[in-house]
N, C-alpha and C positions, 0 to 999 in steps of 0.2 A: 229419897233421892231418885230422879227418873231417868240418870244417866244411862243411854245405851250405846255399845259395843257389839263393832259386826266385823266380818272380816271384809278384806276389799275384793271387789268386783262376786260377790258373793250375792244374789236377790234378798232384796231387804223384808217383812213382813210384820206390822206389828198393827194391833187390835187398842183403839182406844176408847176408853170409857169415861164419860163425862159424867161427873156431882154438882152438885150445885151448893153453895154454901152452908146447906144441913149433912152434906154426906149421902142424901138422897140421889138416884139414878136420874140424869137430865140428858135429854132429847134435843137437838136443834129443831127448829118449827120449820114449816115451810119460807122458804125463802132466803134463811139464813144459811151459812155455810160454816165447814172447820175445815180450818188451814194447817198442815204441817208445815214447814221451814225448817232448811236447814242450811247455814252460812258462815263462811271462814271466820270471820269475826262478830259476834255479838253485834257491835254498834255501824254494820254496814248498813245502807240504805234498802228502801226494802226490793230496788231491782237486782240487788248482790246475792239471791238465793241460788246457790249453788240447785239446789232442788227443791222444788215444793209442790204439793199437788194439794187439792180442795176437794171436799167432799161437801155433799147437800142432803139433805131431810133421805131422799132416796136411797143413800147407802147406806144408810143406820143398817145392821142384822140383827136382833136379839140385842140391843141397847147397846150394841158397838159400835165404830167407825175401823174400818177394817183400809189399813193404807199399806200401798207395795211398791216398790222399785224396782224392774227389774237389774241385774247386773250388769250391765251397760251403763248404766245411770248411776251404780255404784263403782266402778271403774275408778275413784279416785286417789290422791294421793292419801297414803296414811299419815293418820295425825289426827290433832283433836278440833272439832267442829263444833257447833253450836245450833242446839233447834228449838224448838220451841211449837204449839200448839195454840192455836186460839180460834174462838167463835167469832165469827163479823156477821152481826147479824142485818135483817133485811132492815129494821130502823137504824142501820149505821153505828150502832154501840162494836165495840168491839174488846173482847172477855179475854185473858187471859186464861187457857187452861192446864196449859205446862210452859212454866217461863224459863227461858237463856240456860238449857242445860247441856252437860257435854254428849257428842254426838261422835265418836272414837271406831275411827276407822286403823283397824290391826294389818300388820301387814299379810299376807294369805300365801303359801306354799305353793296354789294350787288355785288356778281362778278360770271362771268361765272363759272358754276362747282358749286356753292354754291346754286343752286334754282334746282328745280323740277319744268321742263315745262310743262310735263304730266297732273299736275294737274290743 
């Protein structure tokens, strides 16, 4: 299950690593892109992402896709969301890499904007 769980308005961070249908470590080529999404309901249209960001060949590290949000961008209401991951690549196929899973935003004590670091 690839369900993630973060608390709100907290910076978000996670590392994704792509296989390819052997289980084998897969690379996006030049040209191509991976997409996170993330959106109130699975079957919205694809301008309904609450957030999504794209990464290309150049931010692989060490056969990762390294994606962040800051906490402004997490600011949202809690409750359960929907994301998903996939390759579009530059001949126009596009790869499913993590399908329609929950994206659980907790509610948070304690959130960016709400503390005084100063003191």
């Amino acid at each position: 299950m690839n369900d993630l769980s973060i608390a709100r308005g907290n910076d978000f961070f996670a590392e994704i690593e792509l296989t390819d249908e052997n289980g084998e470590p897969y690379t996006i080529a030049e040209g191509d892109k991976i997409i996170f999404g993330v959106k109130a309901k699975p079957e919205n249209n694809d301008e309904d992402f609450i957030f999504k960001k794209e990464l290309t060949a150049a931010d692989e590290i060490n056969g990762k896709y390294p994606f962040s949000f800051d906490a402004e961008s997490m600011d949202i209401p809690a409750g359960t969301y929907w994301y998903g991951v996939s390759v579009y690549t530059k001949d126009d196929k596009l790869l499913s890499a993590v399908r329609c899973c929950e994206f659980n935003i907790e509610r948070a004590v304690v959130r960016k904007g709400g503390i005084d670091i100063d003191n």
